[in-house]
N, C-alpha and C positions, 0 to 999 in steps of 0.2 A: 549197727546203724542206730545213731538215736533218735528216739519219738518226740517229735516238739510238736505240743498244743497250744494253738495260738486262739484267744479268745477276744474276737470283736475281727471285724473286716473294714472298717476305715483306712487313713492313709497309714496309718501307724501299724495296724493287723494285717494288711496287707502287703506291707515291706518287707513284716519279719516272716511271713510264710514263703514269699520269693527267695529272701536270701538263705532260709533255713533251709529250704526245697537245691536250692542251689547249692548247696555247701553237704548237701549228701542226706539230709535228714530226712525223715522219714514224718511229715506235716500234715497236723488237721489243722484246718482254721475253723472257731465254730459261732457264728455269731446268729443274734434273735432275728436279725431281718430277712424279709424275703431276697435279696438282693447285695452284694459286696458295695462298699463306698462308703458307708457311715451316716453320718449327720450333713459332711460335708458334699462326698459327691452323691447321695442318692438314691444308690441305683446305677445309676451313669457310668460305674469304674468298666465292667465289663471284663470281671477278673478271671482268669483264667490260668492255670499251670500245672501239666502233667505231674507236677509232686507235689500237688497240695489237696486234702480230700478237704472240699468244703461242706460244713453243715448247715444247712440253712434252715431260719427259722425253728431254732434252736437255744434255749439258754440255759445255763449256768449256775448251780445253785451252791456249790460249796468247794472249797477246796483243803481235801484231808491227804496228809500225805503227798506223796505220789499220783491222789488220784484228783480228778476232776465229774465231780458228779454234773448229769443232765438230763432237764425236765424231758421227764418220757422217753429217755433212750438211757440206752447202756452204760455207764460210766466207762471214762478214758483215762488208760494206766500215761504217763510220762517220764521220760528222763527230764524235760525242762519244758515249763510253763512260762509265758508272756502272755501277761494283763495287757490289753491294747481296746479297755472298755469305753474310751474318751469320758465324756464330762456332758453334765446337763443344765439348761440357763439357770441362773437365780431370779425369780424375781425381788423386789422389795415392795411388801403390803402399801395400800394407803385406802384411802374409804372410798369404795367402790371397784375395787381390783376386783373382787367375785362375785362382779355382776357381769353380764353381756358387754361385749362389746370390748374386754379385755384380755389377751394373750400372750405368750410370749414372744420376744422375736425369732428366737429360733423353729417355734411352728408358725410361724409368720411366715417364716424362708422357706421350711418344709412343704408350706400348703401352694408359697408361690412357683415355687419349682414343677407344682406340680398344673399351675397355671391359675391358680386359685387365690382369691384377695379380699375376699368375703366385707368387703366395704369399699363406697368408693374416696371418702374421705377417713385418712389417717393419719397418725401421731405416732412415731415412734422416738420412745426414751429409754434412757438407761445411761450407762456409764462403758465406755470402749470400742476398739476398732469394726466390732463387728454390727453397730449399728447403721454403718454406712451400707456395705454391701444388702442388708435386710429391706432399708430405702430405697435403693437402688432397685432391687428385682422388685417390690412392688409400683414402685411409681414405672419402670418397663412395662408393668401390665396395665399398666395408665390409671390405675389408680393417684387420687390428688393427695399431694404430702402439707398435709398443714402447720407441719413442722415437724424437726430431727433434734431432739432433745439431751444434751451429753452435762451428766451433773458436773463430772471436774473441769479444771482448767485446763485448756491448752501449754500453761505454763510450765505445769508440773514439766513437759518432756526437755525443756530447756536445758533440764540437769541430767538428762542421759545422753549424752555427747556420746559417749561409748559405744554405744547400743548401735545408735542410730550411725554411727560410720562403719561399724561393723555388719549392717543390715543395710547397707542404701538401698537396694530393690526395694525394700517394701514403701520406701518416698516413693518410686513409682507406680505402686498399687495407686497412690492415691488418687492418680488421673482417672483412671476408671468409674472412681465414683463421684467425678465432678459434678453431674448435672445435679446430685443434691447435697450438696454442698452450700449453696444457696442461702436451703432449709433451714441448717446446722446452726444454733442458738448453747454456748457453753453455758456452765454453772448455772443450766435450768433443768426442771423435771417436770413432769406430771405427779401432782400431790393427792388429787383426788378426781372423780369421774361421777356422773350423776345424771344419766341417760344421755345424749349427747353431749350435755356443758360438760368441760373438760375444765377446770382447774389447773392452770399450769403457774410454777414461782422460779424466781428468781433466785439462788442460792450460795450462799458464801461459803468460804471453803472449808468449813465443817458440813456442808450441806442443809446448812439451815433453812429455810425457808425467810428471805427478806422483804418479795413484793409478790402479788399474784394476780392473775389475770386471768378472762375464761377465752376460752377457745370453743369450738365445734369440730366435733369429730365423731364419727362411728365406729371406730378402731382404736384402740390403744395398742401398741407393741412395746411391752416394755425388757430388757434383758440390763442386768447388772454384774456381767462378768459369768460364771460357769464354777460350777462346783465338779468335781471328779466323781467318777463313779467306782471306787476303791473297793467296795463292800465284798467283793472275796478275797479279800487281804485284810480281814478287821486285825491280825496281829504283827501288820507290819509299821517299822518305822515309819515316822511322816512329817512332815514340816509345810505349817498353811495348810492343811486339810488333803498335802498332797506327796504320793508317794517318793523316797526316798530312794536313789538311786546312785551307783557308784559310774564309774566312767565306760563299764559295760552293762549299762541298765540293767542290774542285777539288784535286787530292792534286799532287803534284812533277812527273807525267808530264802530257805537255802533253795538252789535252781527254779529257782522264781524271778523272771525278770519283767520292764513294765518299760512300755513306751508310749508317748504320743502324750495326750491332754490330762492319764493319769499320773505325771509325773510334773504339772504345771503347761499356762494356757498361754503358746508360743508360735500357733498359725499351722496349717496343715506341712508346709516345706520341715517344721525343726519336729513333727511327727512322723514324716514319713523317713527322715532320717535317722531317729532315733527308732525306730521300726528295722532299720538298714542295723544298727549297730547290736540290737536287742535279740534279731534273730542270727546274727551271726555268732553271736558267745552263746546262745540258748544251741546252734548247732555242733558248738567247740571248736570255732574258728578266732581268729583275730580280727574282731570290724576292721573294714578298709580304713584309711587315713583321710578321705575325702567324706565319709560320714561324720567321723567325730568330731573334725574340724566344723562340717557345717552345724554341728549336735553344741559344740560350744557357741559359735555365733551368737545362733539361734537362743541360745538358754541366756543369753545377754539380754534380749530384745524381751525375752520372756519376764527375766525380772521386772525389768522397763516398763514394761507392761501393768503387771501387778503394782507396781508401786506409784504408776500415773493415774492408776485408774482405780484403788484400793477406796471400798465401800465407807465411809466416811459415817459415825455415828450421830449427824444431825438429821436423818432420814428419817427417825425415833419420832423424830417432832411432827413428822406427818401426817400420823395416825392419830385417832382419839380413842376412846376407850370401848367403842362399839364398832373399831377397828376388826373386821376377821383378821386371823393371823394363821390358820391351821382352816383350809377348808372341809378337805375331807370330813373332820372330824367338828363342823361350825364351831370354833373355839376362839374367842373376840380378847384384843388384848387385853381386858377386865377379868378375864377366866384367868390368867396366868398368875397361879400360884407359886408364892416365894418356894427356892427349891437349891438343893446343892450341887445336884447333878442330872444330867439328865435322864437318866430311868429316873429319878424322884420326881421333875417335873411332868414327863408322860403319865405316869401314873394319878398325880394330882388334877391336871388339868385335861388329858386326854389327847392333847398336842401330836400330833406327829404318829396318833395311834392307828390311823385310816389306810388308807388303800395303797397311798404313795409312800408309806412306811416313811414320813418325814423329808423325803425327799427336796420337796417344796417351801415346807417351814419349820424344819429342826433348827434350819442355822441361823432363821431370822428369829424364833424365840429366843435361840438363847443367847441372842446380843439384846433382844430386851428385858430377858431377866438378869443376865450377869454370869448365867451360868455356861461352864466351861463347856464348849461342843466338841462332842468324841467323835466325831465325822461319821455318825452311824456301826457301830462296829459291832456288828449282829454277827452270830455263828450263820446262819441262810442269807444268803445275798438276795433272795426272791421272794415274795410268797410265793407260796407249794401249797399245793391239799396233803396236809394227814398219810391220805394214800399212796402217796408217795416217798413220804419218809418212814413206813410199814412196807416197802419191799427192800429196804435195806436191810442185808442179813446179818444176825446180830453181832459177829467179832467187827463188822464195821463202823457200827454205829459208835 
């Protein structure tokens, strides 16, 4: 019977523990939250199946071998591991993001879900589909939207005919989020924030800044698409910061496979079915023909995605030089030392050296230095204490 460890409980880690569980294997799922569902349901999944041991509140810190090490518990031996860690917002800096009253929209959605809107007038900006739905549950909690800000153009989707006949349902998501619809102002941003006056401009499609106007607001929510959360796979294939996958989500390292948001940002339906295809080769089955099918679809809509919504380098011009760029570690984009790589610029400038291990702004320095971003690729996926990489015994280490 094989051992498959599935690592995160979203739609994506929860697929591949069912169909692993189902097809005979022998399933841990182990994810940091108290609760299965992810980012997206919550909490709310209410997951449950006689052949999946789930760990909760639980995480992750390396993977050697066969093995999967974890904070404060025993390391897990595997015949096949699936990465199913999703992805976490990006924001993009400007003068005043790391002051009060600025978030992202993904805890935006997390705090509303939980009923929570910590303002009653808001702005939410960024770049992609998932600013509507974050509008949507706050303005439900009646909170007032003083606009819904999306920097690209609606036009770019003109050129994915493909995509989009091949995805018609998600044209019907869009009813859903009509009432703020409204709101929704393209090729605009929030540039800057300065205790309630909000600075908002007008932007052409390099994301320039061409006119600007102030607003009032006591919330900013801003999201710019999702980075992945790869980091215990630093030596695997990648392409766009995001893992690399064969037609049975089986990524470069061997019985290692990756589904959902680490493998590209494509909506919960093309994760929970790459989940479906991920844990059936991680069991040693054949995915069904009704996952892969919906797993190509899906990875249409997904390119689509990236390329209507792909961060644009006039956003540069929004900051000045007493710009934060690296909170954690207060380091203003005047700190950033010319650099070739990036351990050379951490170390110069201090960037990305704080709490969030760069999380937040590795990938925005190093589109303003020039330097090439290695998508984070540390041997620990977590900080750890010391003491806990001193009870690994030593032929392991």
């Amino acid at each position: 019977m094989r051992a498959v460890v599935v690592v995160g409980a979203g739609p994506a880690g929860m697929a591949a523990a069912r169909t692993a569980a189902d097809a005979g294997a022998t399933v841990t799922m182990v994810d940091s939250e108290p609760e299965a569902g992810g980012q997206y349901l919550r909490g709310r999944a209410r997951f449950g199946h006689d052949g999946v041991t789930h760990l909760k509140n639980t995480e992750a810190w390396l993977v050697e071998g066969r093995t999967l090490h974890l904070r404060g518990r025993h390391p897990l031996q595997f015949d096949a591991l699936v990465i199913a860690t999703g992805a976490y917002d990006r924001p993009l800096p400007f003068p005043g993001w790391d002051g009060p009253g600025v978030i992202t929209a993904g805890a935006a959605q997390a705090l509303a879900k939980q009923g929570v809107t910590l303002a009653e007038r808001v702005i939410v900006s960024g770049s992609g589909p998932f600013l509507l739905p974050v509008a949507t549950a706050l303005q439900d909690l009646g909170a007032t939207l003083v606009g819904v800000y999306e920097a690209s153009s609606p036009t770019r989707w003109l050129r994915e005919a493909r995509a989009i006949a091949a995805n018609r349902h998600k044209i019907g998501e869009l009813a859903s989020y009509r009432k703020v619809l409204p709101h929704l102002e393209t090729r605009t941003a929030v540039v800057a924030k300065h205790g309630s006056k909000v600075t908002v401009a007008t932007l052409d499609s390099r994301w320039r800044p061409t006119t600007h106007r102030t607003e009032h607001a006591d919330l900013v929510c801003v999201g710019y698409g999702f980075l992945p959360r790869t980091d215990l796979l630093p030596e695997a294939a990648r392409a766009d910061d995001f893992l690399v996958v064969d037609e049975r989500q089986q990524t470069s390292v061997e019985n290692v496979y990756a589904a959902g948001e680490v493998t590209g940002i494509g909506g919960a339906d093309l994760s929970e079915a790459e989940g479906v295809v991920a844990g059936a080769a991680a069991a040693g089955q054949n995915p069904p023909k009704h996952a892969l099918d919906a797993v190509r679809r899906g990875r249409l809509f997904a390119g689509a995605l990236a390329r209507a919504h792909a961060v644009q380098p006039g956003w540069q011009e929004w900051l000045n030089d007493d710009t934060t760029v690296c909170r954690c570690e207060k380091v203003k984009k005047q700190d950033l030392e010319p650099a070739s790589t990036m351990r050379e610029l951490k170390l110069t400038s201090r960037v990305a050296m704080g709490r969030c291990q760069g999380r937040i702004c590795a990938r925005n320095a190093a589109d303003l230095t020039g330097v090439p971003f290695d998508a984070q690729r540390r041997v620990i996926a977590i900080p750890i204490p010391l003491g806990e990489l001193a009870t690994i015994p030593e032929e392991e280490s």
